[in-house]
Phi, psi and omega in degrees: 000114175322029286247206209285177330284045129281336109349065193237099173324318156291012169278344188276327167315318224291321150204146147020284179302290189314327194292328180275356175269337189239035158278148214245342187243138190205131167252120189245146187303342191287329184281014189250152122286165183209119193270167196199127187277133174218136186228174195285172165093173189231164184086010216222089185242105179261125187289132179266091190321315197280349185235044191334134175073039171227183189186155176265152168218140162316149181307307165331277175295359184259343171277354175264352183266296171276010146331290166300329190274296156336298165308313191277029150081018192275155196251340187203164179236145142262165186226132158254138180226154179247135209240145172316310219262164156208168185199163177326319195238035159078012218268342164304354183278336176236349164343107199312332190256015193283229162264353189261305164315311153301323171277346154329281210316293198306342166219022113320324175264357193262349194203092182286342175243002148309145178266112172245147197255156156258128139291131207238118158176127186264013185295348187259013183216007163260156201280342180237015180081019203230151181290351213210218172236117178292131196225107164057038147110348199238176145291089183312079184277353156303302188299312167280354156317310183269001158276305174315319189277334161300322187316309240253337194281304191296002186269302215290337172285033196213307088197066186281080182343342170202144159250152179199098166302135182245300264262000173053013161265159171313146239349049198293297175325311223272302180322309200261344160273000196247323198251339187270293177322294170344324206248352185086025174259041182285013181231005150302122170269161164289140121264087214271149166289088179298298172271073151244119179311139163305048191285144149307355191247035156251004188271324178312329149342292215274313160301312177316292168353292151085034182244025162286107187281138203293354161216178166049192155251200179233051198251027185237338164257318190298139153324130130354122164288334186289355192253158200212330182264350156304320191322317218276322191301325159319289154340298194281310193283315151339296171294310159317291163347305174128019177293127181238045134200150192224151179234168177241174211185105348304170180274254176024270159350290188252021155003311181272290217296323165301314202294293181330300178309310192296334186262007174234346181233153195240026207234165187264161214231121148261186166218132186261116147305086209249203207313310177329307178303318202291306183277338180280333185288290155353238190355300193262017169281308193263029169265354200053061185239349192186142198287118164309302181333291181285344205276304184334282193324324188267328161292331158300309220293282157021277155281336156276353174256353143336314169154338213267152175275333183238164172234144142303136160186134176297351176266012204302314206291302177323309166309303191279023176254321212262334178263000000 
């Protein structure tokens, strides 16, 4: 191979057009989720501090939100929801009526071919915050399996297009895939939180949420952050289970653990870009410290060339404007 000057890297550079023809990563609006807070009551668009421009909303206006959302080409939402009542076990989480469950029906019917996601997890609906069912002080996972998996039943019999276990306890995939078949949901796919870390880049999250646990932390289930070959068995063991997408979780953060998964499963891969990432861009945006557009744009890029097919991302709306 010759080198300079026959050899010159920057003639492909030269504009704009040549650089989008032989670009090797290309992020598209098809590729986003766009997550979304749903509280009880009509009427109700709440401001999120730490997450400047996001909001919790009643089902009633979140069926008008996902229209909008629907029209700007985002192809699917996720839903977290927050309940008036909450209790030790959770029981607003599988409640045929609950908040989340209304809000499907309410934006199945307002928008039928958005794809809506479930979040499967009970920390926004237990009195103490925690994924699971508190035993002595600890997180039960056994005992709590079988509430996820009703959670994950009452989303798909209300009509939620994907369930996605967050709660990172052991065989939670294998339960709510046992609990979808059983019931006549063999065609709801899973998405399991396969990798997800015990990060510091959840708190804002954890106020939209209002899932901040009222003791101890969840470093006893979420991933260890220095480790990267748990990740993969976590993956693999999911995937056995009956995961037909598996995510990593935060992105940013963990770029080599998404690569590592793309290169070793063969499976379609997501990554949640979550509040931290989201609120820190936010934060030094509006200081004028930094171009949003692009820091986004570049920060997508990122994560798909990493590995990932889909991004989780608070920026979705922004984004399907900016791309």
């Amino acid at each position: 191979m010759s080198g300079f000057p026959q050899l010159r890297m920057r003639r492909l550079r030269r504009s704009e057009t040549l650089r989008a023809l032989i670009r090797e990563t290309k992020i598209d609006v098809g590729d986003l989720i766009y997550p979304l807070f749903v509280v009880e009551g009509s009427k109700a668009k709440q401001k999120i501090s730490s997450m400047p421009g996001q909001y919790r909303f009643s089902s009633d206006l979140l069926a008008k939100e996902a229209e909008e959302i629907a029209r700007s080409g985002i192809p699917a939402i996720i839903l977290f929801g927050i309940p008036q009542k909450k209790d030790e076990v959770a029981s607003q989480a599988y409640h045929p009526k609950g908040v989340i469950q209304q809000a499907i029906k309410a934006i199945k019917k307002a928008t039928p071919h958005l794809l809506v996601v479930t979040d499967v997890c009970l920390c926004e609906y237990t009195s103490h915050g925690h994924c699971g069912v508190v035993v002595d002080g600890d997180v039960d996972n056994d005992k709590t399996l079988e509430l996820l998996a009703k959670t994950a039943l009452s989303h798909a019999e209300a009509g939620a297009d994907i369930v996605a276990p967050s709660d990172m306890m052991d065989g939670r995939v294998k339960a709510i895939r046992q609990a979808l078949d059983g019931n006549g949901f063999q065609n709801i796919p899973i998405m399991a939180y396969a990798a997800k870390y015990a990060s510091a880049f959840y708190g804002p999250f954890r106020e939209a949420a209002e899932s901040a646990p009222q003791f101890g932390d969840r470093r006893s289930y979420q991933m260890d952050p220095p480790n990267w070959r748990e990740a993969l068995r976590e993956v693999e063991q999911d995937i056995a289970e009956g995961a037909d997408i598996v995510m990593v979780k935060p992105a940013l953060p963990y770029l080599d653990v998404i690569r590592k998964v793309r290169d070793t499963f063969n499976y379609p891969l997501a990554a949640y870009s979550v509040s931290g990432e989201y609120a820190m861009v936010k934060a030094a945006a509006q200081q004028g410290w930094l171009d949003e557009k692009k820091i986004v744009v570049e920060m997508l890029t990122a994560i798909k060339r990493a590995g990932a097919d889909i991004i989780i991302t608070y920026y979705a709306r922004e984004a399907a404007q900016w791309l």
